[in-house]
C-alpha positions in Angstrom: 41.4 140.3 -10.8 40.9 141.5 -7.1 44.1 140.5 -5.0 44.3 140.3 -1.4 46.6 143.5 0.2 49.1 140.9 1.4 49.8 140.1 -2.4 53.2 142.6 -3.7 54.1 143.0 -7.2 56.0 140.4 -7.3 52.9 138.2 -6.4 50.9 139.7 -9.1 54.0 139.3 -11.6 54.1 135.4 -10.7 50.4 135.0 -10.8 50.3 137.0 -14.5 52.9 135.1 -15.7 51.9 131.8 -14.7 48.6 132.4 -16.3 50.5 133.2 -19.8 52.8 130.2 -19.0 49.4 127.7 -19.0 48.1 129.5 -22.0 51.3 128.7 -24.0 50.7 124.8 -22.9 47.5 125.1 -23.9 47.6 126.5 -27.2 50.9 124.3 -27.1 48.3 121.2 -26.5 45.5 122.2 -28.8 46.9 123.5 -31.8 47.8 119.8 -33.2 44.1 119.0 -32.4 42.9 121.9 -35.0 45.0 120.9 -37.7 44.5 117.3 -37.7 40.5 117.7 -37.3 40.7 119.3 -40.8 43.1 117.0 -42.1 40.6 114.4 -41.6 37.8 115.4 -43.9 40.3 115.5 -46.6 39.2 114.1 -49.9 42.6 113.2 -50.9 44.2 109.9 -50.7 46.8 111.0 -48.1 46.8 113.9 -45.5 47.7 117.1 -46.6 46.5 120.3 -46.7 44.9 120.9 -50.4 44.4 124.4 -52.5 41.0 123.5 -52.2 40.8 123.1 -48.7 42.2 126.5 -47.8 39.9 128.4 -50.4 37.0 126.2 -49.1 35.7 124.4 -51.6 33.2 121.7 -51.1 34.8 119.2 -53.2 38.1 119.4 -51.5 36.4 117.9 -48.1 35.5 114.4 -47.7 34.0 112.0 -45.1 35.9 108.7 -46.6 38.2 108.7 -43.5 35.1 107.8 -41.2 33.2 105.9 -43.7 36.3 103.5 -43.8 36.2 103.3 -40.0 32.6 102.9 -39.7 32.7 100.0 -42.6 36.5 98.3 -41.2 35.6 95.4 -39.0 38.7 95.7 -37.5 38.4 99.4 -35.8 34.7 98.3 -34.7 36.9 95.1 -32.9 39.4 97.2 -31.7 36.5 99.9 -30.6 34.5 97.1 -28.9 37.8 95.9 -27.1 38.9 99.8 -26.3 34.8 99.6 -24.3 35.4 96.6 -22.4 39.1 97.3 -21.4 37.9 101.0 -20.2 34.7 100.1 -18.2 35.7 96.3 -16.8 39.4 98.6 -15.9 37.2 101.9 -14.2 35.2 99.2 -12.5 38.1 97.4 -11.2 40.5 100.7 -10.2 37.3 102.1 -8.3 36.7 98.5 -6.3 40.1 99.1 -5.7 40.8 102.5 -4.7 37.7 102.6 -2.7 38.8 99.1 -0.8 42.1 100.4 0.1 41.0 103.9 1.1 38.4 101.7 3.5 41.5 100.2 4.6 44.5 102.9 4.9 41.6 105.1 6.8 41.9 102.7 9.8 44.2 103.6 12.4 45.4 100.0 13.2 46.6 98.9 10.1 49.9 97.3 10.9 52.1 98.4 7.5 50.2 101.0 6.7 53.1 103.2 5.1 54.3 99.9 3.3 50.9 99.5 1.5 50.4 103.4 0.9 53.8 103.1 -1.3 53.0 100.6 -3.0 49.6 101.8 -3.6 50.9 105.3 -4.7 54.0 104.1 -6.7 52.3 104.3 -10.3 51.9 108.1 -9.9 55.9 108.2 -9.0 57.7 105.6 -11.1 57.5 107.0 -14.5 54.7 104.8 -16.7 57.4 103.7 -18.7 59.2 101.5 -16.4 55.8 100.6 -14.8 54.6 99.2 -18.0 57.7 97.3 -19.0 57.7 95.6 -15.3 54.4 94.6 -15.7 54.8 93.1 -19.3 57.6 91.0 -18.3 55.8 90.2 -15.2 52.6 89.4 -17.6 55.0 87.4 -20.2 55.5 85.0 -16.6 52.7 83.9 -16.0 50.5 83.8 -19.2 48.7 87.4 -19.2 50.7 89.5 -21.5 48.6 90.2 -24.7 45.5 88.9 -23.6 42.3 91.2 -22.7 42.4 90.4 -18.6 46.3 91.5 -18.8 45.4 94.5 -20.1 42.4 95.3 -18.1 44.6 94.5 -14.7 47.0 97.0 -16.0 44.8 99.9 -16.9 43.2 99.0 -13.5 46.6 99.0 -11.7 47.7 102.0 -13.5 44.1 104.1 -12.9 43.5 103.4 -9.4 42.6 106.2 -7.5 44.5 106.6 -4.5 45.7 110.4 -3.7 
């Protein structure tokens, strides 16, 4: 990589190492995902890594773990309701995001700054405490466990405003 004359070795030492830092987080991210997608075609019973998985054979892999999905009514419910909650939730964070940027753009809003942190305070308060407020605040008034309820948080939660 090309760096600008400005940039000492102590730039280039911080840029190199950062690069190995993310690498570690990736591979630190990653490596679960490409032990569990073997894990899944297992023939077994249970997950666990097999003789004959490691020596390859043919009869050691199995597709039973997505058969049972594919034939389980209750992962094509909970699959149908995963599709609803994500696409009426996206519709509703957009409408959202793109009324109040509409709004915040306008230089005579009166509490502009007000609105702006509550707007932004999902990103900040850690999900946690946001998700446990808005349960009890769901549990109030009727929401809590039903589809709307969840599709108002997801929206809340996913609304694009930074």
């Amino acid at each position: 990589m090309v760096f600008p004359p400005y940039v000492g070795i102590g730039g280039k030492i911080a840029h190199y190492s950062f690069i190995i830092f993310c690498g570690f987080v990736f591979i630190f991210l990653i490596a679960p995902i490409l032990v569990i997608i073997p894990l899944s075609f297992n023939a077994e019973p249970y997950f666990t890594f097999t003789e004959g998985m490691i020596s390859l054979e043919p009869e050691a892999y199995s597709t039973r773990w997505y058969a049972d999905i594919a034939k389980n009514p209750q992962w094509a419910f909970s699959a149908a309701n995963s599709i609803i909650v994500a696409i009426c939730s996206t519709f509703l964070a957009t409408l959202l995001g793109t009324l109040a940027a509409l709004g915040l753009s306008q230089s005579h809003m009166p509490y502009k700054s007000a609105v702006m942190g509550v707007l932004i305070s999902p990103m900040i308060v850690p999900l946690i405490i946001s998700a446990a407020g808005m349960f009890f605040f769901y549990s109030n008034i009727g929401l809590a466990q039903t589809l709307p309820g969840l599709i108002l948080a997801h929206a809340v939660l996913g609304t694009p405003l930074w």
